[in-house]
C-alpha positions in Angstrom: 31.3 -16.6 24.9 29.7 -12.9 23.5 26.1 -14.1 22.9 25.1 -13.3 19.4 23.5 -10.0 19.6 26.6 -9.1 21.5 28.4 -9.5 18.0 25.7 -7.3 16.0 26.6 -3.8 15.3 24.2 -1.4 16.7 23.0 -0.2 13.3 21.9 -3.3 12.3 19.9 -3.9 15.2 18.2 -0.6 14.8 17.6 -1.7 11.6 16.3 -4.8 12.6 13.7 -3.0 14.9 12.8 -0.6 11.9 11.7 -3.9 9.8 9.7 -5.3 12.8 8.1 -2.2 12.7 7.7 -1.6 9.1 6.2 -5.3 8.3 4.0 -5.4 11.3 0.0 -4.9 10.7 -0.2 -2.1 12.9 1.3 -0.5 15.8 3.7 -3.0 17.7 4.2 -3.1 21.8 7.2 -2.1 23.5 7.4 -5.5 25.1 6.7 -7.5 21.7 10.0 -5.2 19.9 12.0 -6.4 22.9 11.0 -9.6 23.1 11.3 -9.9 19.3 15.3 -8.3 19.8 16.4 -10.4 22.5 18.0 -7.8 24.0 17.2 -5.9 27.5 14.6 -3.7 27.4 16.4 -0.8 28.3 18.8 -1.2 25.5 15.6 -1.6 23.1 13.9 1.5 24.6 17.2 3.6 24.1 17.2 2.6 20.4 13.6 3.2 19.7 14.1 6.7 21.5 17.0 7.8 18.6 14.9 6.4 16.1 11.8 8.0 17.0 14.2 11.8 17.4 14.5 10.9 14.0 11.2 10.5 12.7 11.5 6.7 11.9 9.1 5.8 14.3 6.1 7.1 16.1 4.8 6.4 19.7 0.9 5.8 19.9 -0.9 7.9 22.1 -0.8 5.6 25.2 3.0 5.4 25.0 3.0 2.0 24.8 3.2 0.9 21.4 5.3 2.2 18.3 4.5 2.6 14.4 6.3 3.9 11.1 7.4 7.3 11.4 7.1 9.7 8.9 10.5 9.6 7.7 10.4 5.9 7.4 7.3 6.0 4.8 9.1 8.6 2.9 12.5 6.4 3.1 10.0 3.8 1.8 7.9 5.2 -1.0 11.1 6.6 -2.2 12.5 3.0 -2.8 9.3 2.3 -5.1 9.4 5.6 -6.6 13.5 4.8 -7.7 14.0 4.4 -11.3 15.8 0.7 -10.6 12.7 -0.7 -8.9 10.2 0.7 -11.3 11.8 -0.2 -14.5 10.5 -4.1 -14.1 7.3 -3.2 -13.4 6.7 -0.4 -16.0 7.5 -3.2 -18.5 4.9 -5.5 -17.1 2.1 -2.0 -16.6 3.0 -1.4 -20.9 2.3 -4.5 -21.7 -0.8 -4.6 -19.8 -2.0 -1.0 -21.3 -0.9 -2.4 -24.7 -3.1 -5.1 -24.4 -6.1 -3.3 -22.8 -5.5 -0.1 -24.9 -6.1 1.5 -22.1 -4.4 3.4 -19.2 -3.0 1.2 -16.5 -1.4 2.0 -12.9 0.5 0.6 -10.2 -0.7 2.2 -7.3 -0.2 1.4 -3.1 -1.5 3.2 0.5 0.3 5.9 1.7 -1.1 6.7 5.1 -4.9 7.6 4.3 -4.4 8.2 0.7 -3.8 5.8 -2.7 -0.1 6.9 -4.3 1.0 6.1 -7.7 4.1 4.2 -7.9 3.5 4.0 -11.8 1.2 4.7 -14.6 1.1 4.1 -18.5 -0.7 6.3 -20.1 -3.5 5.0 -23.0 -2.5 6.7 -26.9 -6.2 8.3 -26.7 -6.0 11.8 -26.4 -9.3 11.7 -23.7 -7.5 10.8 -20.8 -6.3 12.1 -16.9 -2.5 12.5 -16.4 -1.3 11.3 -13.1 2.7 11.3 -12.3 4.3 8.5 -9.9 3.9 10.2 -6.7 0.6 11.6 -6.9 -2.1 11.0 -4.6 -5.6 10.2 -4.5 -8.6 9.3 -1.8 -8.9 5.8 -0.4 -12.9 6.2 -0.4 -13.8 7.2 -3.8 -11.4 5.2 -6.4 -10.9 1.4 -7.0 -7.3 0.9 -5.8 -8.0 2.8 -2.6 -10.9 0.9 -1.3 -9.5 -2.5 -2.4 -6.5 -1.3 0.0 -8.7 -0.3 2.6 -11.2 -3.4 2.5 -7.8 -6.0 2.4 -6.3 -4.3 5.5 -6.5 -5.9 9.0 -9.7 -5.5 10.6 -8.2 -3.3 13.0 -7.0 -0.7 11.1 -9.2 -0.8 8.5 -12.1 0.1 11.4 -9.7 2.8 12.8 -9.1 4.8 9.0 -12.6 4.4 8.0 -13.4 6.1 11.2 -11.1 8.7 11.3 -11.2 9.3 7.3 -13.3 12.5 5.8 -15.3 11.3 2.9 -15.9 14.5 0.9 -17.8 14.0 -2.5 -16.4 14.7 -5.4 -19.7 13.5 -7.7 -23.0 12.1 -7.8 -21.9 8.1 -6.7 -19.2 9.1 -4.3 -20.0 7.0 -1.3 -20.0 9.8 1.6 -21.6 7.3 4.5 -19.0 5.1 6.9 -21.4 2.6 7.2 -22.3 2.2 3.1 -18.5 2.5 3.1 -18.0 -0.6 5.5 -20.9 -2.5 3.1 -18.9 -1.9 -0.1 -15.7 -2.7 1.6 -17.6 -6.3 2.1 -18.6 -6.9 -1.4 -14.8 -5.9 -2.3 -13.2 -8.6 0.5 -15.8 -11.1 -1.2 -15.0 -10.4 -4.9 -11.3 -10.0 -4.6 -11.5 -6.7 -6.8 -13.0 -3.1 -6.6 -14.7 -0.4 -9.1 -15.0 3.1 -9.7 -17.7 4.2 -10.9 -16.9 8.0 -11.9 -16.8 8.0 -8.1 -14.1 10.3 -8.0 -14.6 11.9 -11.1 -17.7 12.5 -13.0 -17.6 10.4 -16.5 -14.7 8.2 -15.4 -14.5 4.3 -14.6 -12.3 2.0 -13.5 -11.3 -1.6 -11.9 -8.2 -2.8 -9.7 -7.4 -6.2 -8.0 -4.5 -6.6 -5.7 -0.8 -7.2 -6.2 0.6 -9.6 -3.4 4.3 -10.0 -2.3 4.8 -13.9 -1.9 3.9 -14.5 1.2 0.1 -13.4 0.5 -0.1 -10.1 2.1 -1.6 -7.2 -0.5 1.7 -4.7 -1.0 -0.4 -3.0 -4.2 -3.1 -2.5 -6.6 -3.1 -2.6 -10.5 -5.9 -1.3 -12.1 -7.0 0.1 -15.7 -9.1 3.2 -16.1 -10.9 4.4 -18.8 -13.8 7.5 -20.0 -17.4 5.7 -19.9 -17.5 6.9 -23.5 -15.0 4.5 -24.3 -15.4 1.8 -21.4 -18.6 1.1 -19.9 -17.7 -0.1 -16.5 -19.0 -4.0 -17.5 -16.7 -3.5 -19.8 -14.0 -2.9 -17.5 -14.8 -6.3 -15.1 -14.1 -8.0 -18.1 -10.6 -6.9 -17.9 -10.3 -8.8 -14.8 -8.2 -11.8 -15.7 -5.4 -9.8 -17.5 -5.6 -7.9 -14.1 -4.5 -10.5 -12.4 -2.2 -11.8 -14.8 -0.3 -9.0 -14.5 -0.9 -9.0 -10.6 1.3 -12.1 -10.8 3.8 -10.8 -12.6 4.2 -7.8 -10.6 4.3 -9.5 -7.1 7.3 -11.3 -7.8 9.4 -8.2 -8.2 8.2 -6.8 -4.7 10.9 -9.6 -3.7 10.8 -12.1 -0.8 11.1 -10.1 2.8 14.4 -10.6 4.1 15.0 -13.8 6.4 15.2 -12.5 10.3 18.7 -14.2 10.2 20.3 -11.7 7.4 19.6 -8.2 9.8 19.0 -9.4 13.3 18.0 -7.4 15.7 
């Protein structure tokens, strides 16, 4: 009798690699993905070869371990960027800025950056305009260091390290290790702030939005001018934060069961 791999088409096991890869904290060993496949290794290494050609996957340095490729993350964002998967959770974002009266946005990591998968913009007429797909630093805004301080230790030590941490104002935190600190406070609070960090007369505080097996997939937050919101102000939006948090996690989904796409 065929064992069961035998009866998987080859597209579905490279698509099963692609979400081993996709959902792992970091970069996953060779040996691990074929393990993980139960297939020989050399039928695993030809597979990861096409998809890396491709730019689905990446090879680390020391050749021994693969990661998300650039044309994966851009497959990926795409997805959350899709009209049908932001409709649900621009309902949830305008009820949230109608409540707050103030702008809101759904925001996640993009490599070393913050990208906006959504935003509702407040009815003041003082006020930044950011379109889905825009980018902004991890080091200097709320959402981004609340991603970076809820990563793995791992890789949180390796993008700190690598990341440039140019000031853009007065309070923009421009020292790795007063970085680390506030990334501490922010793992201990369970929210982070803005203050006109990345821009001068501009506040702002997110908490995380987690898919329902706990890990952080996103960030909500609501910012406002300091004329309008003082940033005490802000923490005290906190618990509709999370409300809202709640709401949005649930339509990131449950990750599909292994058994659906095996690999």
């Amino acid at each position: 009798m065929a064992a069961k791999h035998d009866r998987v088409p080859p597209l579905l096991r490279a698509f099963g690699l692609l979400e081993r890869v996709a959902s792992a904290d970091g970069p996953v060993a060779l040996q691990e993905l074929a393990a993980d496949a139960g297939l020989p290794k050399p039928t695993v290494y030809r597979m990861l070869a096409m998809l890396e050609s491709a730019g689905l996957v990446t090879r680390e340095p020391d050749g021994r371990r693969i990661a998300a490729g650039p044309r994966l993350m851009r497959f990926a964002l795409d997805v959350q960027l899709s009209a049908a998967v932001r409709a649900p959770r621009h309902a949830i974002l305008k009820r949230l800025a109608d409540e707050l009266g103030e702008t809101v946005n759904l925001t996640m990591l993009d490599g070393s950056e913050v990208v906006y998968l959504d935003r509702v913009e407040t009815e003041w007429p003082l006020r930044m305009t950011l379109q889905p797909g825009s980018h902004v630093p991890l080091h200097c805004t709320a959402s981004g260091k609340l991603l970076l301080a809820l990563l793995p230790a791992a890789r949180r030590r390796r993008i700190v390290a690598e990341l440039p941490l140019p000031r853009y104002t007065d309070q923009t935190i421009t020292d790795a290790k007063a970085l680390d600190a506030e990334l501490a406070t922010i793992r201990r609070e369970g929210r982070a702030t803005d203050n006109e960090e990345y821009l001068a007369g501009l506040v702002c505080v997110a908490v995380p939005v987690s898919a329902h097996d706990g890990r952080t997939v996103a960030c909500v937050a609501v910012h406002a001018p300091v004329a309008r919101m003082t940033l005490d102000r802000a923490i005290e939006h906190v618990p509709a934060l999370q409300r809202a948090a709640d709401a949005l996690g649930a339509t990131f989904g449950a990750r599909a069961q292994q058994q659906a796409i095996p690999a």
